[in-house]
C-alpha positions as CSV (number, residue, x, y, z in Angstrom):
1,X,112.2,116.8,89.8
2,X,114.7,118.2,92.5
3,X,115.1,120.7,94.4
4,X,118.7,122.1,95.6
5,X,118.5,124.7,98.8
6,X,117.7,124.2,101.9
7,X,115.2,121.9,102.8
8,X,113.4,123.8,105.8
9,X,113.6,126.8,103.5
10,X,111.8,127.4,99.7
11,X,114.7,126.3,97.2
12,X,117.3,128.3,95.3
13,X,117.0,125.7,92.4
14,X,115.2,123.2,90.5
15,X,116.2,120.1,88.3
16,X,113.7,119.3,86.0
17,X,114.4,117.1,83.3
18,X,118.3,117.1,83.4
19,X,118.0,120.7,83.4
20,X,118.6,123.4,86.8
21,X,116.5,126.8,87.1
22,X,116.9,129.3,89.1
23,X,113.6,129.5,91.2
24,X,113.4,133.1,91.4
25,X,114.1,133.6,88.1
26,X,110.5,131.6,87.0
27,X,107.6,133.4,86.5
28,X,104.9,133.3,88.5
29,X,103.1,130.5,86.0
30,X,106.2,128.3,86.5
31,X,106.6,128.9,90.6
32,X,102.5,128.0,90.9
33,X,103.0,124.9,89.1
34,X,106.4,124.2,91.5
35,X,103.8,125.0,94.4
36,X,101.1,122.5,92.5
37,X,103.7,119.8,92.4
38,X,104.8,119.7,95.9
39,X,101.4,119.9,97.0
40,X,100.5,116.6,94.8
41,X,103.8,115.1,95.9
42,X,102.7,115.8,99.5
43,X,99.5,113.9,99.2
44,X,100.6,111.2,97.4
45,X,103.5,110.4,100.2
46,X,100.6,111.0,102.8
47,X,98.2,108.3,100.6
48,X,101.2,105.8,100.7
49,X,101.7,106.2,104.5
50,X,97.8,105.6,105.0
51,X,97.7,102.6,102.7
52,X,100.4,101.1,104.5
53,X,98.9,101.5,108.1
54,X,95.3,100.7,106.4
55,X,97.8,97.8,105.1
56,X,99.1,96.4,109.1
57,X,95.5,96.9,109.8
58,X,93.9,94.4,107.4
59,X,96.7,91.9,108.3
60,X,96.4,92.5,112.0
61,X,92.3,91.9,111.4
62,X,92.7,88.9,109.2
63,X,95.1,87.5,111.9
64,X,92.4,87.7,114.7
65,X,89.9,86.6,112.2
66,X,91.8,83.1,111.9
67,X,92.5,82.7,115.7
68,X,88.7,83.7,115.9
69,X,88.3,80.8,113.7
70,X,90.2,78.9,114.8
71,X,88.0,76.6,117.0
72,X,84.8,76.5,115.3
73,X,83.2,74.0,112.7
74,X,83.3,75.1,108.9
75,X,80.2,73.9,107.9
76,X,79.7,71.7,105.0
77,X,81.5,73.0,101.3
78,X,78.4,74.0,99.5
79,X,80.0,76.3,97.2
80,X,80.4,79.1,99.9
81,X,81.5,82.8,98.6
82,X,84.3,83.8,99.8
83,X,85.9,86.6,101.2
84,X,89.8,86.4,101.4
């Protein structure tokens, strides 16, 4: 799906499947599910950026974890769960 127009502003048009429509044109079925669509689109780029901070986090933490580690004793392999 894209949208020709102006990006600050609603579009004038939409590409949707190899095919352009005029936006005001649409009824109002059509314009809700435009509306739907951006909304979705908007949480899933906003999910992506999380995962990828959430992402720098967990290496960041896994980093401290081993410098943590790094001078204490593992104790003895006794068939010890592990976590990573």
């Amino acid at each position: 799906m894209f949208f020709d127009g102006d990006i600050m502003a609603q579009p004038e048009f939409l590409t949707f499947e190899d095919k352009r429509y005029a936006i005001a044109k649409l009824d109002d079925a059509a314009r809700a599910q435009i509306v739907n669509l951006q909304v979705v689109d908007g949480e899933i780029n906003h999910t992506q950026q999380r995962l990828a901070i959430l992402g720098t986090a967990r290496a960041a933490y896994i980093s401290a974890l081993r410098q943590a580690l790094a001078q204490a004793q593992p104790e003895a392999d006794e068939a010890a769960p592990t976590t990573h």
